[in-house]
Every structure is written in C-alpha cells, then in structure tokens.
NUMI-532747 format. One record per residue (C-alpha): residue number from 1; residue in one letter; x, y, z. Coordinates in Angstrom, 1 decimal. Example, Ala and Ser with C-alpha at 12.3 -4.5 7.8 and 13.67 -1.06 7.14 Angstrom:
2
+-----+-----+--------+--------+--------+
|   n | res |     c1 |     c2 |     c3 |
+-----+-----+--------+--------+--------+
|   1 |   a |   12.3 |   -4.5 |    7.8 |
|   2 |   s |   13.7 |   -1.1 |    7.1 |
+-----+-----+--------+--------+--------+
***
This chain:
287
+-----+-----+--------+--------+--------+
|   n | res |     c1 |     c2 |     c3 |
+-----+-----+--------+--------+--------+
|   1 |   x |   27.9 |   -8.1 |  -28.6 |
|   2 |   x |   28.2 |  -11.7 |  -27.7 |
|   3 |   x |   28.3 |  -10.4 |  -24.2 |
|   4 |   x |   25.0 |   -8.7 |  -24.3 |
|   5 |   x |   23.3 |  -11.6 |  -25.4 |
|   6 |   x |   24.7 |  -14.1 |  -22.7 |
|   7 |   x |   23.6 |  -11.3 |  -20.4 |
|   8 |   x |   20.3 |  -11.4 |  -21.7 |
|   9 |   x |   19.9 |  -15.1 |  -21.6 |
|  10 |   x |   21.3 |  -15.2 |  -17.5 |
|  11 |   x |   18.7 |  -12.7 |  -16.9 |
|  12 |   x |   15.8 |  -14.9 |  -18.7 |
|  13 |   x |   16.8 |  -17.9 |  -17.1 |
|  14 |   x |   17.4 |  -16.0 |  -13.3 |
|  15 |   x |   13.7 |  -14.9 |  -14.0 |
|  16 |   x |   12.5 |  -18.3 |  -14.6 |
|  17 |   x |   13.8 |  -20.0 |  -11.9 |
|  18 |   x |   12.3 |  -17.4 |   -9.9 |
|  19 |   x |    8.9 |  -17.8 |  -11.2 |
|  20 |   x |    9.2 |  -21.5 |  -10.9 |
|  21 |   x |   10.4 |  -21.9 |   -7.6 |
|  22 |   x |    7.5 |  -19.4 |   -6.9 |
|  23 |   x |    4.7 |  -21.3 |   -8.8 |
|  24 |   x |    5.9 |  -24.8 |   -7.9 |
|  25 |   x |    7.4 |  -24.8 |   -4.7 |
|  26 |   x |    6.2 |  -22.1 |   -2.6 |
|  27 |   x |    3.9 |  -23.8 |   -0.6 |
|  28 |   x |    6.8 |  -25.8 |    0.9 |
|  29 |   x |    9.3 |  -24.5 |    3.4 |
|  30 |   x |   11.7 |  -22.4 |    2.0 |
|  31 |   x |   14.5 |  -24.5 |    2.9 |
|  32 |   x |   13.9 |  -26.6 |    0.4 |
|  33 |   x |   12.8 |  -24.0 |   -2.4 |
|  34 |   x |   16.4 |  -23.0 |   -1.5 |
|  35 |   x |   17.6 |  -26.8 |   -2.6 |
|  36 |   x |   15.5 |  -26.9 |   -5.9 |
|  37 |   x |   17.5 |  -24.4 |   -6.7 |
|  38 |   x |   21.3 |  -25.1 |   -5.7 |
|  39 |   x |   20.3 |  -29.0 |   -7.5 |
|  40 |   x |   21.1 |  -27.5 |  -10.6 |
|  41 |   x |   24.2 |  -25.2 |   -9.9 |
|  42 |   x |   26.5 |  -28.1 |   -8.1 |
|  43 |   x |   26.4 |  -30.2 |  -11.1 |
|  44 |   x |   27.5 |  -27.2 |  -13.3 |
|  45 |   x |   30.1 |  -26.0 |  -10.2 |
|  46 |   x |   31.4 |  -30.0 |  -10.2 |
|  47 |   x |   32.1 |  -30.0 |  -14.0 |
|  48 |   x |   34.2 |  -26.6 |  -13.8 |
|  49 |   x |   36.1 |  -27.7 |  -11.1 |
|  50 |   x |   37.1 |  -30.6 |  -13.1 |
|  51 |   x |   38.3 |  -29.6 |  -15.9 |
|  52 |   x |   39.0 |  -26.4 |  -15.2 |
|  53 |   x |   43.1 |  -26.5 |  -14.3 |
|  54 |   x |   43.4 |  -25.5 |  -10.4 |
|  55 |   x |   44.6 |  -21.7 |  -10.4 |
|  56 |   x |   47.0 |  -20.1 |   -8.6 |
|  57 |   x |   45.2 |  -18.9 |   -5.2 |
|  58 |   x |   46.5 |  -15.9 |   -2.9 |
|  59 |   x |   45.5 |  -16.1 |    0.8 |
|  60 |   x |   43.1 |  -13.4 |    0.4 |
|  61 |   x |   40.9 |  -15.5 |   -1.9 |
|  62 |   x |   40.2 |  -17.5 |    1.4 |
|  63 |   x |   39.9 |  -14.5 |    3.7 |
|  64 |   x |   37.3 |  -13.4 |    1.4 |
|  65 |   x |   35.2 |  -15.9 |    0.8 |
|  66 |   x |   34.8 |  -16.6 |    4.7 |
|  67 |   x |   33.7 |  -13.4 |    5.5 |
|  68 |   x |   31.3 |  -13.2 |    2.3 |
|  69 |   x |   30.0 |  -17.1 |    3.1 |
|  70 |   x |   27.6 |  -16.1 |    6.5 |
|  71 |   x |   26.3 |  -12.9 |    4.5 |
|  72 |   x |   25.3 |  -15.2 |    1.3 |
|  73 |   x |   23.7 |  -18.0 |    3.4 |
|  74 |   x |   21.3 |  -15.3 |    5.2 |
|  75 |   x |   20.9 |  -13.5 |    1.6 |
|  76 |   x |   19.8 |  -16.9 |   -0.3 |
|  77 |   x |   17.0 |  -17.9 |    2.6 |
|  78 |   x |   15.8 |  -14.2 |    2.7 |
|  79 |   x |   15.7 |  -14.6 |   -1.3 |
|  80 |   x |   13.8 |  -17.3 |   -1.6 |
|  81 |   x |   11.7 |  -16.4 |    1.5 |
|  82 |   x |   10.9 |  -13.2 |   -0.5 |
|  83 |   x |    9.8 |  -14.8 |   -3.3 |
|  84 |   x |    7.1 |  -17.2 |   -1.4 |
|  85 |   x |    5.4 |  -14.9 |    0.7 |
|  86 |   x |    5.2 |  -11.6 |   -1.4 |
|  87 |   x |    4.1 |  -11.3 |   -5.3 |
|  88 |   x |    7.0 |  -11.3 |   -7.5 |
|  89 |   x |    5.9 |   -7.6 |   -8.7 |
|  90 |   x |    6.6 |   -6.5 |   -5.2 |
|  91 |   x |    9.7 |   -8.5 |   -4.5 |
|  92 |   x |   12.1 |   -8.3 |   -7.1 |
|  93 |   x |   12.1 |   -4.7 |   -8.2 |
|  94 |   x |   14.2 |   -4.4 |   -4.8 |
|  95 |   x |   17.3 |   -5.6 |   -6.2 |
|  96 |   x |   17.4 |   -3.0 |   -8.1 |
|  97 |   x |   18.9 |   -1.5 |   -5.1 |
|  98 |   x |   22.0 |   -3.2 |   -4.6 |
|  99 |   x |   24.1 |   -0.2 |   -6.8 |
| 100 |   x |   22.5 |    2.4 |   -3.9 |
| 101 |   x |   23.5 |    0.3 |   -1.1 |
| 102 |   x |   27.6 |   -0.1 |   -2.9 |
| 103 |   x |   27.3 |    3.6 |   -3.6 |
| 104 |   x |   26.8 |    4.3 |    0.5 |
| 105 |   x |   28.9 |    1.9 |    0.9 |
| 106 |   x |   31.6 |    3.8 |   -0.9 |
| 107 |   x |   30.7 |    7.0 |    0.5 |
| 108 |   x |   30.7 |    5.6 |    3.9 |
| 109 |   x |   34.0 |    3.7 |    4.2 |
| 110 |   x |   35.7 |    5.6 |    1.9 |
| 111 |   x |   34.4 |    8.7 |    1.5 |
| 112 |   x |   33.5 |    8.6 |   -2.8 |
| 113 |   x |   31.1 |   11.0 |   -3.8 |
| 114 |   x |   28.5 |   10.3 |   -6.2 |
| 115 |   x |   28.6 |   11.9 |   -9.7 |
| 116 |   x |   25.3 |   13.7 |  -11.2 |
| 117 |   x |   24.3 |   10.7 |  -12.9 |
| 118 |   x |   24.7 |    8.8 |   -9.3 |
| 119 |   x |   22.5 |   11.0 |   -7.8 |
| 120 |   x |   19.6 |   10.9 |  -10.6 |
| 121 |   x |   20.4 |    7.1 |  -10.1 |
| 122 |   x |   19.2 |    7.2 |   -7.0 |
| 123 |   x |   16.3 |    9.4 |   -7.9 |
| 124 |   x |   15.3 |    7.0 |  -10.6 |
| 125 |   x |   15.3 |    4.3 |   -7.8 |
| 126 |   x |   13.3 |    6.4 |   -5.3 |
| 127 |   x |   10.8 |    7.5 |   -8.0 |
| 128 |   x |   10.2 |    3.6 |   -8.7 |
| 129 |   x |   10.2 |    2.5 |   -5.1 |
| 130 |   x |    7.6 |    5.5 |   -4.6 |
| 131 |   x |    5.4 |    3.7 |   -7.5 |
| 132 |   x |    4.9 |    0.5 |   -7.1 |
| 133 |   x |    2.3 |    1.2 |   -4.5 |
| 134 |   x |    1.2 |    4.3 |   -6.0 |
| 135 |   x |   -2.3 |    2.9 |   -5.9 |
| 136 |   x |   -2.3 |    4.0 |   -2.0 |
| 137 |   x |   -1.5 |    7.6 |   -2.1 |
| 138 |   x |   -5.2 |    7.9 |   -2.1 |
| 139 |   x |   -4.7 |    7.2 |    1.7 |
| 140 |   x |   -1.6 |   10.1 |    2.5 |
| 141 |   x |    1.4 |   10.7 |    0.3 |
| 142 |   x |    3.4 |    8.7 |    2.8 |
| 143 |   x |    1.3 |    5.5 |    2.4 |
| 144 |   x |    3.2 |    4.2 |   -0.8 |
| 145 |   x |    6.3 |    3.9 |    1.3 |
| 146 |   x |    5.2 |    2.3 |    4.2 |
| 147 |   x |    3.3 |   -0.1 |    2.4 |
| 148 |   x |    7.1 |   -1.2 |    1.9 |
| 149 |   x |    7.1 |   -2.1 |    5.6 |
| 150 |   x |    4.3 |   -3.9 |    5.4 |
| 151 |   x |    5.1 |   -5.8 |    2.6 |
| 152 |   x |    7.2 |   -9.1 |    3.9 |
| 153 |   x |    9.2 |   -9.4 |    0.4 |
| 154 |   x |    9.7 |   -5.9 |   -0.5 |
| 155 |   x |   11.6 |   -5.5 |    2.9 |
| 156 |   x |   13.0 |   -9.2 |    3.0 |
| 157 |   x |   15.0 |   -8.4 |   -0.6 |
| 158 |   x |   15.6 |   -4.9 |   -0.2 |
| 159 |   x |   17.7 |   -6.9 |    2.8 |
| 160 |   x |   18.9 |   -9.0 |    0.3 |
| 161 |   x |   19.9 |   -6.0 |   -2.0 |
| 162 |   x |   22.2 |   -4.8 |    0.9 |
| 163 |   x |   23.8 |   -7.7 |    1.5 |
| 164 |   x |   24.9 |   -8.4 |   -2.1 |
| 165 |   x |   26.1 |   -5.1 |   -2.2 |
| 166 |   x |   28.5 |   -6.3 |    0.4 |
| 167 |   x |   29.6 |   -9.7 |   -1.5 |
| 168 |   x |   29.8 |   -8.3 |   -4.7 |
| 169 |   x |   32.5 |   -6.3 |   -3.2 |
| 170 |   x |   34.2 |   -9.6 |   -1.6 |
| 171 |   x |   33.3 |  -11.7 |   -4.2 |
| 172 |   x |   35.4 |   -9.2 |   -6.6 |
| 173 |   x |   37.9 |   -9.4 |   -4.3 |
| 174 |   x |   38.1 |  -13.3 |   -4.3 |
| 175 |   x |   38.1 |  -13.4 |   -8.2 |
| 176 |   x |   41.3 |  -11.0 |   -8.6 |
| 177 |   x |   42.8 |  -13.0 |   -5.6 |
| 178 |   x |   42.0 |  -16.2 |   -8.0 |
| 179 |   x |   40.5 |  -17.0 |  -11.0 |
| 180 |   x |   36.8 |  -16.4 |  -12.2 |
| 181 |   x |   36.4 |  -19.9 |  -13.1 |
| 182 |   x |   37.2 |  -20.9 |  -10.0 |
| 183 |   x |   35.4 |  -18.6 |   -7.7 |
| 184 |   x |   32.2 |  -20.0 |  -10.0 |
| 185 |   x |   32.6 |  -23.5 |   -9.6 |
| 186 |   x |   33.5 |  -23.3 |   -5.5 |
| 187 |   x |   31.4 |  -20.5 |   -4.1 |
| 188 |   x |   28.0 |  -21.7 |   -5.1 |
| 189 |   x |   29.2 |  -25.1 |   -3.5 |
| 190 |   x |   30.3 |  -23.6 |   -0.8 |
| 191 |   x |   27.2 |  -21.6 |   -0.3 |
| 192 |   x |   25.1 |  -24.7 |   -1.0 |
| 193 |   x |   27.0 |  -27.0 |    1.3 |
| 194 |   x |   26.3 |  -24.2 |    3.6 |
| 195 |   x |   22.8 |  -24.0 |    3.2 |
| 196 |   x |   22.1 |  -27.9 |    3.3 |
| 197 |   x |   24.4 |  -27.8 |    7.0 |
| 198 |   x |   22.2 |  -24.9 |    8.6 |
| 199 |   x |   19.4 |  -27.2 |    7.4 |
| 200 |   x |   20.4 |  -30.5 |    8.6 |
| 201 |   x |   21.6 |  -28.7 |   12.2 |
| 202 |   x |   18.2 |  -27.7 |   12.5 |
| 203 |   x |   16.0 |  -30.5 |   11.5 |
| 204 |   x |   14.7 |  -28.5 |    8.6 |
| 205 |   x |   16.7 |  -30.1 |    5.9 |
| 206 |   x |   13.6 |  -32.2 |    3.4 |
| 207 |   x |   14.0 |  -33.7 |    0.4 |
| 208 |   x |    9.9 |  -33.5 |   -0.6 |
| 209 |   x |   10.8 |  -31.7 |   -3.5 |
| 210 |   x |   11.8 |  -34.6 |   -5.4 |
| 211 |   x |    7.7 |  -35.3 |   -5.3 |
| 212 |   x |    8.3 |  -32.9 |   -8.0 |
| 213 |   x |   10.4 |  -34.0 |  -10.5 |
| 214 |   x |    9.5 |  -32.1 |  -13.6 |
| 215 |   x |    9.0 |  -28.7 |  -12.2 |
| 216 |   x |   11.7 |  -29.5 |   -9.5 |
| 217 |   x |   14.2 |  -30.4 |  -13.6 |
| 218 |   x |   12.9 |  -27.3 |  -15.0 |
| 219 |   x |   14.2 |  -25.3 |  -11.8 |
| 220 |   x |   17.5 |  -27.0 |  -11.7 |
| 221 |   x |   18.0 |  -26.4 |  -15.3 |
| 222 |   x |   16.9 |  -22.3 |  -15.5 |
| 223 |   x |   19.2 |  -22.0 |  -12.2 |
| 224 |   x |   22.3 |  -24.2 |  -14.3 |
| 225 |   x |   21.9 |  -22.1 |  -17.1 |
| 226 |   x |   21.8 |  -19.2 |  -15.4 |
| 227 |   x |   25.2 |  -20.1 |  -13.9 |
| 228 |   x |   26.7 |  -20.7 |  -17.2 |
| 229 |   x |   25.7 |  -17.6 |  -19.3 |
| 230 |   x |   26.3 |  -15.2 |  -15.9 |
| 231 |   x |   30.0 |  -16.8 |  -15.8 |
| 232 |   x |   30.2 |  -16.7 |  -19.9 |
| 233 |   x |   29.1 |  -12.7 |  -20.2 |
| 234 |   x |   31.1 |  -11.6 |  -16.9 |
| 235 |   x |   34.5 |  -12.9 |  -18.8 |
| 236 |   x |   34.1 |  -10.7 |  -21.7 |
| 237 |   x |   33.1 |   -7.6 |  -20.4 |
| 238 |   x |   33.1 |   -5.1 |  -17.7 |
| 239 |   x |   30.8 |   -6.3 |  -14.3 |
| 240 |   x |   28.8 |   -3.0 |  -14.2 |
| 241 |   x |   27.6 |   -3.6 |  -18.0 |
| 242 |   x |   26.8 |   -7.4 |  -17.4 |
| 243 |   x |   25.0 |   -6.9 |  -14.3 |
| 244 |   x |   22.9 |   -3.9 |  -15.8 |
| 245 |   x |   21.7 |   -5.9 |  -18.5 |
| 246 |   x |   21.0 |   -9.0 |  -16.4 |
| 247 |   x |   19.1 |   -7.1 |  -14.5 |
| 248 |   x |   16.5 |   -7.4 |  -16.9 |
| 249 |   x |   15.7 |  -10.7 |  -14.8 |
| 250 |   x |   13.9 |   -8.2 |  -12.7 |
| 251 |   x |   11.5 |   -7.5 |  -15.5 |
| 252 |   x |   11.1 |  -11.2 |  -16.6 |
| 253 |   x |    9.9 |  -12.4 |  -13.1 |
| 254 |   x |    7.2 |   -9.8 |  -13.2 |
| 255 |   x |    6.3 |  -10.8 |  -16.7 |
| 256 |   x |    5.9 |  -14.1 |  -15.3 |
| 257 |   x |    4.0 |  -13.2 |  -12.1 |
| 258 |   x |    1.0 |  -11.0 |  -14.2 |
| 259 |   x |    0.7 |  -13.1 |  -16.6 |
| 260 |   x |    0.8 |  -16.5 |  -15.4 |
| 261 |   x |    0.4 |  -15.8 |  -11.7 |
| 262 |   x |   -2.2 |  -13.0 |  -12.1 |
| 263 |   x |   -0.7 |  -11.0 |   -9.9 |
| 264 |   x |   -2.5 |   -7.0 |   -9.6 |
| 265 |   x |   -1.5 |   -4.1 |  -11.2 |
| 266 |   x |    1.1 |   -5.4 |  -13.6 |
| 267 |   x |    1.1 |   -2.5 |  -15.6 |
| 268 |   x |    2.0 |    0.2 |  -12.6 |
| 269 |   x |    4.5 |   -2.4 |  -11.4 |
| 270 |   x |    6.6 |   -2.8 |  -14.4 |
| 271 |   x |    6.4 |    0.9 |  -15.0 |
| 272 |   x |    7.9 |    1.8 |  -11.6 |
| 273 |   x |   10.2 |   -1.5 |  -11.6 |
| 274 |   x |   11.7 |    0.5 |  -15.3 |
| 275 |   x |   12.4 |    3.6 |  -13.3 |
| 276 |   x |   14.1 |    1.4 |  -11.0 |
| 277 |   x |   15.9 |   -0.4 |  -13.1 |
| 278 |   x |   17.1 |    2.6 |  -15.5 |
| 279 |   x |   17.8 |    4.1 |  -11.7 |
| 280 |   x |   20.6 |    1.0 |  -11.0 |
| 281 |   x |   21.7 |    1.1 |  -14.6 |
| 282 |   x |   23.2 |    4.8 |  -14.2 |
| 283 |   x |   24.9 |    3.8 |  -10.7 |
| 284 |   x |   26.5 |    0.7 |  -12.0 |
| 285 |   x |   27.9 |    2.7 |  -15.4 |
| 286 |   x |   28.2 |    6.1 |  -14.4 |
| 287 |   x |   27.4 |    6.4 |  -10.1 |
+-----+-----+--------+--------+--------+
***
C-alpha cells in the first residue's frame, strides 16, 4: 500500500500549492502564478536528469511530446487563471472530468463503448456538476448549469479537463516510448521553458513574485513534492488507481478554500465535488 500513500501525499501537496498560489499570488498576473509554481519543479526535474542514467529513446517519444507541448502550455495558464478569478470550490471539482472527456475520446476515435459502471460514471459526474450550484434552482431547473457558463473557472478548467484528457493519452505514449523517469524530469522543463518563452515574447514575463519569498518557498516546495510522490506512486501501480486517489487534491483545495478562504457553501460543494469525484473514480477503474 506504499502506493496509496504516495498518492495521498501528491494529492495533499497538489491541493496546497493550489491554495497557495490562490491566497498569495492571485492578485498578480497569472503569468507569474504560473512561475511560482514551475520554481519548485525544475530543481526537482534538474536532479532526475542527473543522476538518472539517459534511457533509450524511440522517435515517437519526441513526436509525442511536441504535439502534447502547445496543449500543456494553454492547459497550465488556463489552470492557474481558473484558480485566480473563481473560488477554488467552483474551480477544481472540474477536473474531475478529465476521465469523461478520455472516455469520448475513445468512443470517438475509436469507437469503445462505455461499460455500465462508465455510464453511472458519468452520471455520478453530471449529478455533481448539477450540485454545486444547486442553490439556484430556485430560479429554473436549468439555472445550476448555466451558472457553469457564467462562472469564469468552472468553464476555464473544465477546458483544462479536456485538454489533459488529450496529454494524458500522449504523455503515456511518451513514457512507453522512453522511460518514466525521464519523461518526469524533461516535460515539466519543457513545459516550463515554454511558459517563461510565451512570457518573455510577450512582455509579460515578471519576476515580482520573489517580493514573496516565504509564500512564493512554500509554493515551490508543495509543487516539488508534489512532483516527487506523483512520479514515486505512478511507478508502482496502475495510472487509473494513482490518479483516482490523487484526485483527492480536488477535495483538499476546497478544504482549503472554506476554511481559510471563507469561501460559500462549503458543505453543498464538497458534497457535489464527492459525486464527482466517486463519478471519475469508476471511469478511470472500470469506464
């Protein structure tokens, strides 16, 4: 169970960095909530890369990655965009998601049907969607879901959800083409790199955040860590059962958001973000 508990402990420090970045650095562009973040992963990418021994790599590793890298760079501004301008409650239940979008994506390209437990899946996911603004039905059943729409973050990361259900699928396909190790210390460098070029092309790129330095340390070090146990728990078990418990990071950030944050209606939220969560849990095992 060694697994279960790295798991855990990505999806505690995933939910932290969330919630910092959202307490400490929201009122700055998001470009740089973007960097606070990546500050602590390239250390951690750096040291695999050196003393991890250079794997054999197949040409599709690189095929891969370049079609993944554009998708990843618009996911982690919409991310962290989602995070400043919407209550954590209404943002990150939306990842949950991500399972749906693969499981259309399978259906789509290649034509695999759902099983039973796929479908309540997705029921799970619709029933939690539907609930976290519940509180408006009072105004027409369809309120609740076009309070979605209205809702910058809940759109922005239901975007995001799409898009990693995209690179999960590429970034799979990198690791079989290479080595996990190695896909974890070059990807989030690449993507970072990435970032800080879109940035500096624009005139955007700010270094303000270093204002910051304790809150800006406790960022870098929930994002590092959160590097390490994903990469730790990934190597000894199946994907789907990682990811299902890390998902939990879901959870955390709205923890975070009612009780430090204040944010409304914590109760309905994490009620509907369960159903949600329980939803992606039975497409990643069983969809």
């Amino acid at each position: 169970m060694t697994w279960f508990f790295l798991a855990l402990g990505a999806a505690f420090s995933l939910g932290t960095s969330d919630y910092l970045l959202k307490r400490y650095f929201s009122d700055l562009p998001v470009g740089e909530m973007v960097m606070v973040r990546f500050a602590g992963v390239v250390p951690i990418c750096l040291a695999i890369l050196a003393f991890r021994p250079m794997p054999e790599v197949r040409p599709e590793f690189w095929s891969s990655v370049a079609i993944a890298l554009p998708a990843e760079l618009v996911a982690t501004i919409l991310y962290a965009k989602a995070i400043q301008v919407s209550p954590l409650s209404l943002a990150q239940p939306f990842l949950a998601f991500t399972p749906l979008f693969a499981l259309l994506t399978g259906f789509l390209i290649l034509g695999e049907a759902p099983s039973w437990m796929g479908f309540a899946g997705v029921a799970l996911l619709a029933a939690g969607g539907y609930g976290l603004n519940i509180d408006q039905v009072r105004l027409g059943w369809a309120q609740p879901i076009l309070a979605v729409t209205r809702e910058k973050g809940s759109w922005m990361m239901l975007t995001v959800a799409a898009i990693y259900s995209l690179t999960a699928v590429l970034g799979r396909r990198a690791v079989l083409a290479a080595d996990p190790w190695f896909m974890a210390g070059l990807y989030p460098l690449l993507v970072s790199g990435g970032v800080a070029l879109v940035l500096g092309a624009s005139g955007r790129l700010s270094w303000s955040w270093l204002k910051r330095p304790w809150p800006a340390l406790a960022v870098c070090l929930a994002a590092g860590a959160h590097l390490v146990f994903h990469f730790l728990a990934i190597s000894m078990v199946q994907a789907a059962y990682m990811v299902s418990v890390k998902r939990l990071s879901i959870i955390i950030a709205m923890l975070y958001g009612g009780v430090f944050l204040r944010e409304a209606r914590l109760g309905q939220h994490l009620v509907a973000a369960a159903f949600m969560e329980a939803g992606a849990v039975l497409l990643l095992i069983w969809g």
